[in-house]
C-alpha positions in Angstrom: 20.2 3.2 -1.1 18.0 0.6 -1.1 18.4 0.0 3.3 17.2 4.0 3.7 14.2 3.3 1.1 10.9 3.9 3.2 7.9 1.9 2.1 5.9 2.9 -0.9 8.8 5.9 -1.8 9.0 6.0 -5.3 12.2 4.1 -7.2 13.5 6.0 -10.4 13.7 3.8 -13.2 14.3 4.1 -16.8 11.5 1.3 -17.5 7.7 0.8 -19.6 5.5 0.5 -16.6 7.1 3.9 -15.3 6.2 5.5 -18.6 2.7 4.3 -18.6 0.3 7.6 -17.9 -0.5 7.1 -14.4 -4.1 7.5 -14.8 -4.0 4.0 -16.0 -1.7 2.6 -13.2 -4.1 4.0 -11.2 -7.4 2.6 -13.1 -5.0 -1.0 -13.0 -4.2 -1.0 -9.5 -8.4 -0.3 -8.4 -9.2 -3.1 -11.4 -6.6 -5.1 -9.6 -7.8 -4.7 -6.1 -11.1 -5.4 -6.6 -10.2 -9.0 -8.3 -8.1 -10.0 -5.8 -11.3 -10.2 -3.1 -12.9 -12.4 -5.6 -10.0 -14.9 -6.2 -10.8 -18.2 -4.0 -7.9 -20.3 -5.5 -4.7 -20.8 -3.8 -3.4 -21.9 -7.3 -4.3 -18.8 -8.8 -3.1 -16.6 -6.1 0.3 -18.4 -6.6 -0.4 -17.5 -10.2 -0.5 -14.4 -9.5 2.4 -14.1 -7.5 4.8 -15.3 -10.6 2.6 -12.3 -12.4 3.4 -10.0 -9.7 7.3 -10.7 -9.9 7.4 -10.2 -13.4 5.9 -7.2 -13.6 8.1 -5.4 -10.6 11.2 -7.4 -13.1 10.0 -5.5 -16.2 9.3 -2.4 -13.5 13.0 -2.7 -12.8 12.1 -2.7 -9.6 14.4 -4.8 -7.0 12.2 -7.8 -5.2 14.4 -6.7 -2.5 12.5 -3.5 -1.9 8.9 -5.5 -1.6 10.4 -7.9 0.0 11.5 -5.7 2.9 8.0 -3.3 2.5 6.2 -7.0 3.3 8.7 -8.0 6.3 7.1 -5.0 8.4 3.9 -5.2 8.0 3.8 -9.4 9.0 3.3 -8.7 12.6 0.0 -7.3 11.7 -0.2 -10.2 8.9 0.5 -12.4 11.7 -2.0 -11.3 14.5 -4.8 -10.6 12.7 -4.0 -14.9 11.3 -3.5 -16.1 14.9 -6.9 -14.4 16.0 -9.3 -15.6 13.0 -7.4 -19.1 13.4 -9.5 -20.0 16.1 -12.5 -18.2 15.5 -13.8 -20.7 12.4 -15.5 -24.1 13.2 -15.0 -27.2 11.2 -12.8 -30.0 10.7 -10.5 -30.4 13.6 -7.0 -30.9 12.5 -5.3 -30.6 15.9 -5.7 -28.9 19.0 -4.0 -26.0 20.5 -3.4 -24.9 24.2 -7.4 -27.0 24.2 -8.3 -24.7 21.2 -9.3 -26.7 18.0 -7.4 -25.9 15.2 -9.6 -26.6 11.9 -9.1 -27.6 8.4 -11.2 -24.9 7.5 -9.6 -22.0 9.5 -6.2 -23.0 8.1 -7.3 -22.7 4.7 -9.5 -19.2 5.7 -6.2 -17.8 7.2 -3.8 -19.0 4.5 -5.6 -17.5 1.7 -6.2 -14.3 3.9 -2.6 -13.8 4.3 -1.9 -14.5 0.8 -4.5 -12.1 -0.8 -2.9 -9.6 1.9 0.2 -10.1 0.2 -0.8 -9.9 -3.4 -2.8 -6.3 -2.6 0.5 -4.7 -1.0 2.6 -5.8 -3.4 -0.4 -4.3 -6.1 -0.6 -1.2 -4.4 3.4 -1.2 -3.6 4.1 -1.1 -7.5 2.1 1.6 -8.2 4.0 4.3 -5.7 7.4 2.8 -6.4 6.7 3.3 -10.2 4.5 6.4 -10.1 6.5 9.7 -8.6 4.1 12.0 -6.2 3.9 14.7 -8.7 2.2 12.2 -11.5 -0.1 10.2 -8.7 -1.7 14.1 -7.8 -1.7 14.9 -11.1 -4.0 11.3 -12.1 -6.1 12.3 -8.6 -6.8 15.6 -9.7 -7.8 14.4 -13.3 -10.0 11.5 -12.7 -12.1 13.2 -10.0 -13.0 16.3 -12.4 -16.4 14.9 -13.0 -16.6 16.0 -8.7 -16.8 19.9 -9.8 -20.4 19.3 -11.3 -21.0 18.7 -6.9 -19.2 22.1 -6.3 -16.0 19.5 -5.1 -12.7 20.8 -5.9 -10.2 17.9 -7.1 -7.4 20.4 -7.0 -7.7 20.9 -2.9 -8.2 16.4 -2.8 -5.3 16.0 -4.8 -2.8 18.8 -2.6 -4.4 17.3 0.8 -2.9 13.4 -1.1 0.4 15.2 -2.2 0.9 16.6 1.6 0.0 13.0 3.1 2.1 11.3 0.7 4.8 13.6 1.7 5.0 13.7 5.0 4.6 9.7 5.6 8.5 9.3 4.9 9.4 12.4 7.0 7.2 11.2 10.2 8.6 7.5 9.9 12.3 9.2 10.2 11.3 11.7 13.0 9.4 8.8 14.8 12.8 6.4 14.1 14.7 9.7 15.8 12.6 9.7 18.7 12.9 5.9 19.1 16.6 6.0 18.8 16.7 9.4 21.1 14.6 7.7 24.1 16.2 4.6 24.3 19.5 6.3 24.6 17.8 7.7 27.6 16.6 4.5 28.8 13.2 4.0 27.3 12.7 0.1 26.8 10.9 -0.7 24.0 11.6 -4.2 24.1 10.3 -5.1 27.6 8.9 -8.3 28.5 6.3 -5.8 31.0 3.1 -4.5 29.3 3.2 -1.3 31.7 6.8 -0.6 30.9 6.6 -1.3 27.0 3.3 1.3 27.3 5.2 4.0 28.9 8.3 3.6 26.5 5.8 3.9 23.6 4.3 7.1 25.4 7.8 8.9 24.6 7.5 8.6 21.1 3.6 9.4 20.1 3.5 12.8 22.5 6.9 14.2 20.7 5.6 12.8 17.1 2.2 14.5 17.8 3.7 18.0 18.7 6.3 17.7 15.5 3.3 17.3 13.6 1.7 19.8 14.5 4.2 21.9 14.4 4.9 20.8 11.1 1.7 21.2 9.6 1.6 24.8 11.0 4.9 25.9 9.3 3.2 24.6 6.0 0.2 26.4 6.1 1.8 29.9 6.8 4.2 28.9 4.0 1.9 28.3 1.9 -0.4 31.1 2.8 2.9 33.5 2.5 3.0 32.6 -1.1 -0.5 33.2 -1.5 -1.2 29.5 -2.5 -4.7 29.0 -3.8 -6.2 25.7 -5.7 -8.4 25.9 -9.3 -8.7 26.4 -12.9 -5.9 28.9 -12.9 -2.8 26.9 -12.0 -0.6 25.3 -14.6 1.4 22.4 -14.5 4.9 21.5 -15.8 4.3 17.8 -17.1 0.8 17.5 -18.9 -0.4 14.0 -19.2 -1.1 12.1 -22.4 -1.9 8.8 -23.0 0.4 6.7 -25.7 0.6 3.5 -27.6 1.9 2.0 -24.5 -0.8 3.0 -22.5 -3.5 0.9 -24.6 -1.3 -2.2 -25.0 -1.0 -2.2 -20.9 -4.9 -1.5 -20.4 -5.5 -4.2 -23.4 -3.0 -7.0 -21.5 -4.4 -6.5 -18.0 -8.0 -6.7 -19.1 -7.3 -9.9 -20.6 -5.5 -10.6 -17.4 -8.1 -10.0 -15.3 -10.2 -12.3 -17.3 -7.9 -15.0 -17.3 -7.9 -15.1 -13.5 -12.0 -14.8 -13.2 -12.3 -17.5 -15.8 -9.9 -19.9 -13.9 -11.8 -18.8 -10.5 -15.0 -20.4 -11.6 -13.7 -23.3 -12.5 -14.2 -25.8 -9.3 -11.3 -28.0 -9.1 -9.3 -24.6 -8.8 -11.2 -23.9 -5.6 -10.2 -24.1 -2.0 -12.2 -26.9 -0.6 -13.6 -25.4 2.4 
C-alpha cells in the first residue's frame, strides 16, 4: 500500500491531527509557511525537524511515506543547490572545476535545501491528514468573505477538488505512457540530449491529449447532471470546530513564538 501511495494522497488514520477541523490545518500550514522564510538558524531548522517527526508520529502517519514524497523531488533540490552554489561571493573554501566554492554559498545552499525540506514536509502533512472532500470544504469556507467581490468560493473550491483529483490519475497515465514507450524502445535514460528529448516527446503529446480528453468527459458529465455551484447545494459533513481544535491553534501559536524568539537571538544565527 504504501509503494502505490502518490505524493500528497491522503493516508486514513484513526488519529487527533486528522480530527482537527481542517480550517485550522489549513490556517496552521499558511502560519507555518510563512515562518519558515524567516528562520535563519540551522539549529532551529533542526529543531524543527524533531517537531516535524513528532507531529507526522502523533498523525500516525509512516516517515516512510515523507521520506519517499522528499526522495523525488531532490533532483530539483539538488539543481537548483548546484546552480546558487556558485553564484554567491565570499570566503573561498575550495575551488571547483576553477569555480570558487564559498563559505558563504555553502551555508546559503544548506539552509535553502533545508527550509525546502521543512515546507514539503509542512505542506505534505496537511493532504495526507486532510481528505479532498474536507480541504474543498475549508477552501470554500474561508474565502466567503470573496462574495462581497461578486467571487464565487464554491466554483474556487470545485476547480481545487478537480486539480487535486486528477494529480494522482495523470502521474499513473504519465507512469503508463513511460512504461508503454520504452517497451517500444523510447530511451529515457540516454547519455544523448537529442535522444533523451525525443523519448520525453512520447510522453507529454499522449498525456496532453488524455487530458484533454479527460477534462472534456468531465465537463459533459457534469453538465449532464445539470451541475451548478452556490447557496443552494448542501453538504454531507458540516464543519465544526471542537475542544481540540483550540488546544492545537493555542500549542502552534506558542510554537511559532518559540521559534521567532530563538531566531533573534544571535548566537542561533548562521554566520554568513
Amino acid at each position: 500500500m504504501l509503494n502505490n501511495m502518490m505524493v500528497g494522497q491522503f493516508f486514513a488514520a484513526d488519529s487527533i491531527i486528522h480530527k482537527l477541523d481542517p480550517r485550522i490545518k489549513l490556517l496552521l500550514t499558511f502560519v507555518y509557511t510563512l515562518l519558515m522564510f524567516f528562520i535563519e538558524s540551522m539549529f532551529i531548522f533542526t529543531f524543527n525537524i524533531l517537531a516535524i517527526i513528532m507531529v507526522y508520529k502523533l498523525a500516525r502517519v509512516p516517515l516512510k511515506i515523507l521520506i519517499k514524497s522528499i526522495k523525488r523531488m531532490l533532483p530539483i533540490l539538488l539543481i537548483s543547490a548546484g546552480i546558487n552554489i556558485f553564484l554567491i561571493q565570499g570566503e573561498t573554501v575550495f575551488k571547483f572545476l576553477g569555480i570558487n566554492i564559498t563559505k558563504q554559498g555553502l551555508c546559503m545552499v544548506s539552509t535553502m535545501i533545508v527550509r525546502i525540506i521543512c515546507l514539503i514536509s509542512g505542506m505534505l502533512l496537511l493532504l495526507y491528514t486532510t481528505s479532498p472532500a474536507e480541504l474543498v470544504a475549508a477552501i470554500e469556507k474561508i474565502l466567503k468573505p470573496l462574495k462581497i467581490f461578486k467571487v464565487s468560493p464554491e466554483e474556487i473550491a470545485i476547480m481545487f477538488s478537480i486539480a487535486l483529483h486528477f494529480v494522482p490519475v495523470l502521474l499513473l497515465e504519465a507512469e503508463r505512457i513511460m512504461n508503454a514507450q520504452r517497451a517500444r524502445g523510447a530511451k529515457f535514460d540516454s547519455k544523448h540530449l537529442k535522444e533523451k528529448l525525443k523519448a520525453y516527446i512520447t510522453i507529454v503529446i499522449p498525456l496532453l491529449i488524455s487530458t484533454s480528453n479527460r477534462a472534456n468527459d468531465l465537463a459533459i458529465a457534469m453538465e449532464s447532471r445539470c451541475y451548478h455551484g452556490g447557496e443552494n447545494r448542501t453538504r454531507f459533513k458540516i464543519l465544526h470546530y471542537s475542544a481540540y481544535d483550540l488546544y492545537a491553534l493555542l500549542i502552534s501559536l506558542l510554537y511559532v513564538l518559540l521559534l521567532l524568539i530563538f531566531n533573534k537571538l544571535d548566537f542561533f544565527k548562521i554566520v554568513m
